[in-house]
N, C-alpha and C positions, 0 to 999 in steps of 0.2 A: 392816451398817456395813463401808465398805474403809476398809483402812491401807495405805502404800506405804513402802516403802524411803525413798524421797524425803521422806516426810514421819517419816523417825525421830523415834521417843519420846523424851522427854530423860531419856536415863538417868544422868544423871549421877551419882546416887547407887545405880549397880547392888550393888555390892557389899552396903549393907545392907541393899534391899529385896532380894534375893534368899535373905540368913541370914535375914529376917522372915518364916518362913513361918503368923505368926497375928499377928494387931493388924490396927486400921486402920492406914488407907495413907489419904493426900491422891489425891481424883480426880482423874482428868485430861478435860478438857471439850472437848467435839466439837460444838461449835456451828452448827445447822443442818442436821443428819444425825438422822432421823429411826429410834426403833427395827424392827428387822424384827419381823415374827409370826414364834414359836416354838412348836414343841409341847408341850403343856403338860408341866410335868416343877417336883419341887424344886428350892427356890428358896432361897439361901441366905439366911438370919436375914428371910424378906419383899424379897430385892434382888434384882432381876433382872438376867439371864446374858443378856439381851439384844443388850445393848452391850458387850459384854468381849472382849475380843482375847486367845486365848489361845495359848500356844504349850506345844504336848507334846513330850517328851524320855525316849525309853525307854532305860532302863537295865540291860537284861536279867539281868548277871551278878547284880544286886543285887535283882533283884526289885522295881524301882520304875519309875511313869512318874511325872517331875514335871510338874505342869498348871502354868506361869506366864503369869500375869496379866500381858499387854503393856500394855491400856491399860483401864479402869476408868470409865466417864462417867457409870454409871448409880449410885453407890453405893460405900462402901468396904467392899473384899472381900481375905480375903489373898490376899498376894501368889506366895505357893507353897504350891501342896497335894503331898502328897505321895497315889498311886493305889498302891497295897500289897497287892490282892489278885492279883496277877497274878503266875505263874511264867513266868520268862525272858522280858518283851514285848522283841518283834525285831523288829515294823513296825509299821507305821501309815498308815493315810490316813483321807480324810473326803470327806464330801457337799460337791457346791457351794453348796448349801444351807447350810452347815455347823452344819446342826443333828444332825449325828450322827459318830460315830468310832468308827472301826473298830484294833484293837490285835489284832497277829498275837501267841503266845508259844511259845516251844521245845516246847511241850506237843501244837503240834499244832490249839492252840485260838483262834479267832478270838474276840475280846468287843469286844459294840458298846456306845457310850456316847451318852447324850445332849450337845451343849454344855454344859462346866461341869459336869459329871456326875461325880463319882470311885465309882460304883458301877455295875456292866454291868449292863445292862437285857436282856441276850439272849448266845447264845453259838451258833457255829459250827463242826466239827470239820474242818481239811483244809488248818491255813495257818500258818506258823511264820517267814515273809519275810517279801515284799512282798505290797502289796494293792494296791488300785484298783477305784474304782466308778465307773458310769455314768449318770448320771444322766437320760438319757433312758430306756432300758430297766428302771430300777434294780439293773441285775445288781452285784454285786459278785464281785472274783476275789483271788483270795489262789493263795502257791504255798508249797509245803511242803518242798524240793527235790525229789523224784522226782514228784511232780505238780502240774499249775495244776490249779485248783479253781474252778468257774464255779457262782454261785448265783443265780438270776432272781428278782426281788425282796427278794435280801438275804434271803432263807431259804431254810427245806427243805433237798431231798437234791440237793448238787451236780454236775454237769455234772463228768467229769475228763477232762484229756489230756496227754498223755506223750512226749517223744521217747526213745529209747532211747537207754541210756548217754550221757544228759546230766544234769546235777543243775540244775536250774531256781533262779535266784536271785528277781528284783525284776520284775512286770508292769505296765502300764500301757493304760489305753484312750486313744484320740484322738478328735476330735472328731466322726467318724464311728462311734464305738462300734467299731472295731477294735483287738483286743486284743493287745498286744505284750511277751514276754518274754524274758527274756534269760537267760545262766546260760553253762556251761561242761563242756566233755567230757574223759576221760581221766585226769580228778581233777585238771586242771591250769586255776588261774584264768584262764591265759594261752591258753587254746583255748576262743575264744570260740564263743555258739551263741546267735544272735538270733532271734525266730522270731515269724510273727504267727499268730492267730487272726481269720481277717478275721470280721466281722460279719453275721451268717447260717454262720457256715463250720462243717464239721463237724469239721475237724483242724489240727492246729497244721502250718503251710507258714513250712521255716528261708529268712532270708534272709543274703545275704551281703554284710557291710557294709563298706565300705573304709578302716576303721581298724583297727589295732591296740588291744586292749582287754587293759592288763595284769591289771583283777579288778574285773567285771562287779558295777553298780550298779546305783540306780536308775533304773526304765524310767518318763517322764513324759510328760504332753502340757506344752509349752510355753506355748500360746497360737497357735505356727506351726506347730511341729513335734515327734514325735515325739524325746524323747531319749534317751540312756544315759549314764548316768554310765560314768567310769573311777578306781575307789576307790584305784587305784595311782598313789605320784610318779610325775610331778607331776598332782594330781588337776584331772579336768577333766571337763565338761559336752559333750557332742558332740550338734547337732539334726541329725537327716534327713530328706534324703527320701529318700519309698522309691515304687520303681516296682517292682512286681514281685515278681523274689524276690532285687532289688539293694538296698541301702542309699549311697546318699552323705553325707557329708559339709558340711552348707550354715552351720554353725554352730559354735565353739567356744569357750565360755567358761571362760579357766583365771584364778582370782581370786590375786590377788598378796598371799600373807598377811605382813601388814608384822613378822613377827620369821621370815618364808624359810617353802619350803615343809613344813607337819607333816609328822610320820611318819606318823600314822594319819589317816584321814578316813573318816567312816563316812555311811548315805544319807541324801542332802540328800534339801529339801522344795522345790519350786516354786511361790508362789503365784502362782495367772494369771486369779483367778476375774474384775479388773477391775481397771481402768486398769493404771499402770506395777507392774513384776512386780519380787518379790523372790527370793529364794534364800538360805534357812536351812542351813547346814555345818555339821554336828557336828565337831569334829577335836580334836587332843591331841598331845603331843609324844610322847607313850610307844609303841610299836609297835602297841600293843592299844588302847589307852587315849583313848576323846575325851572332854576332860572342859570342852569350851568349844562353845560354838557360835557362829557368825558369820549377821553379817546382810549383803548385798548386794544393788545395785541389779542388776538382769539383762534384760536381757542386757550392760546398758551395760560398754563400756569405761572409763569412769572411775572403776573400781575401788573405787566408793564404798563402805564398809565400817565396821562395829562390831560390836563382840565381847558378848556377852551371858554374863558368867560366873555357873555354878551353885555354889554351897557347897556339891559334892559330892564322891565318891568317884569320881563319872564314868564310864568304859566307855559312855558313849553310844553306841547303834547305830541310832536313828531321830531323824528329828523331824517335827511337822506342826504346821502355824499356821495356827489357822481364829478364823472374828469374827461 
C-alpha cells in the first residue's frame, strides 16, 4: 500500500490519538488498494500489518522507538506502541519492500524487525548511525563512526571500510547499488568528508562536493538523486550529482517551518518508494531536543506541511515511514 504527502491523513485529532497508546481507534478505509503479501510473522489479536502505515521515531537518550500507526484499513490496532528493548536507537531504515527494519543503537548493535514487529527477530554488531539497504543485492550498510559496515544479504561477518581521521556519520545506496557516506574530519561538523563506495568497489573514493555542510546528515537516494542533509540552521536537503570524484548541487529543499526556523533538527526520512515523495523532520525548539516531527510534500515548493505531535519527552534522532 503507498501513502503520499498529498494525500495526508486527517489527523485532526492528533493530539489524543497519539496519548492513546492501547484502545481501539476508528479505521481509516483505502478503497481499491489491494493488500501486499507479507512474510509470515505475529499478528496482532488475528489483524493484519498488511495495510498499516507506520511511522518509527527513535528516541535514543530514553531508550525507546515509537511504532505510530498513520493509517489502519485492515482493522483496529493501537495507535502507539512503544519498542523498549533497545539501548540508545540512533538510526534507522527499511526494505522497499518494507517488510523489514533495520534500528541502529549507541551499543554498536544493528536489530532487524519485521513490519509492525516491536520484538527483533535478529541482530547485527558494527552500526550505531545510519543505515541503508539495497535491495537488489540485499546488502545492508550501517556506520558506526570510525567505520561503514557492509553486510551481503543482511547478515553474517561484514565487509569494513575506513578513511582516516574522519568520523563517518549517515550512508546511503542509489539506484545503482552505489554506496555514499558522509561524516566529518578534525572533530569538526563543519569539515565535511563525502565519500562513495562505488558498486563492485573495493575502497571508499572521497568526493568533493560544492557546498558548505554546517553538520553532516542524512545520506539518501531521492528517487533522482543522491542526497545529504545539512542538520545545521537553516536545515536543508541538498541532491547531487556526482561525476567522478566532484559533487554538484542540482537540488535544494529548505522547508519553511511556520513558527521560524528550529534549533534542533535531527535525520529526516525520504519516502520515494512510489508516486509523489514525502519527507519526515524530526525537529524541537530545544538545542538537543526534537520532540515533533513534520510531514512534507518533496521536493515540492509549496511548502505543504503538517506537524505530527508525540506525547513524549522527545530527543528524537531518527525517523522512518514504511506501509
Amino acid at each position: 500500500m503507498r501513502h503520499s504527502a498529498r494525500r495526508f491523513v486527517n489527523l485532526s485529532t492528533v493530539a489524543a490519538l497519539l496519548t492513546a497508546c492501547t484502545g481501539p481507534q476508528s479505521p481509516v478505509s483505502a478503497p481499491g488498494e489491494a493488500p501486499r503479501a507479507l512474510s509470515v510473522r505475529a499478528q496482532p489479536s488475528g489483524k493484519s500489518w498488511a495495510d498499516v502505515a507506520l511511522l518509527y521515531v527513535s528516541a535514543g537518550p530514553h531508550n525507546v522507538v515509537y511504532q505510530r500507526i498513520m493509517t489502519s484499513p485492515k482493522g483496529r490496532l493501537p495507535k502507539l506502541v512503544k519498542i523498549t528493548e533497545l539501548n540508545d536507537p540512533s538510526g534507522e531504515c527499511t526494505n522497499e519492500e518494507h517488510t523489514a527494519l533495520w534500528i541502529t543503537t549507541g551499543g554498536g548493535e544493528v536489530y532487524e524487525f519485521e513490519h509492525g514487529g516491536t520484538t527483533p527477530i535478529g541482530s547485527l554488531s558494527g552500526g550505531d548511525l545510519g543505515c541503508s539497504y539495497y535491495r537488489t543485492t540485499g546488502s545492508l550498510a550501517a556506520v558506526d563512526g570510525e567505520m561503514l559496515s557492509v553486510w551481503q544479504n543482511a547478515s553474517g561477518t561484514p565487509t569494513t571500510y575506513s578513511l582516516p581521521g574522519v568520523t563517518l556519520q549517515y550512508c546511503g545506496y542509489d539506484n545503482q547499488g552505489n554506496l555514499f557516506v558522509d561524516g566529518y574530519s578534525n572533530g569538526s561538523y563543519g569539515s565535511l568528508v563525502f565519500a562513495e563506495l562505488p558498486n563492485g568497489g573495493t575502497s571508499l573514493e572521497q568526493i568533493i562536493v560544492n557546498v558548505s555542510i554546517g553538520r553532516p546528515g542524512q545520506v539518501q537516494w531521492d528517487g533522482d538523486y543522491i542526497t545529504i542533509q545539512d542538520l545545521k540552521r537553516p536545515f536543508a536537503i541538498y541532491g547531487l550529482s556526482v561525476s567522478g570524484s566532484a559533487a554538484r548541487v542540482v537540488r535544494t529543499f529548505q522547508p519553511r517551518f511556520p513558527t521560524g526556523e528550529p534549533k534542533y533538527v535531527a535525520a529526516s526520512w525520504i519516502y520515494t518508494f512510489d508516486g509523489p515523495r514525502d519527507v519526515f523532520i524530526p525537529y524541537g525548539s530545544g538545542d538537543k531536543a526534537a520532540a515533533k516531527v513534520s510531514e512534507w510534500i518533496y521536493p515540492g515548493n509549496d511548502h505543504s506541511f503538517r506537524n505530527i505531535d508525540f506525547a513524549s519527552s522527545g530527543d528524537f534522532q531518527a525517523v522512518t515511514f514504511s506501509d
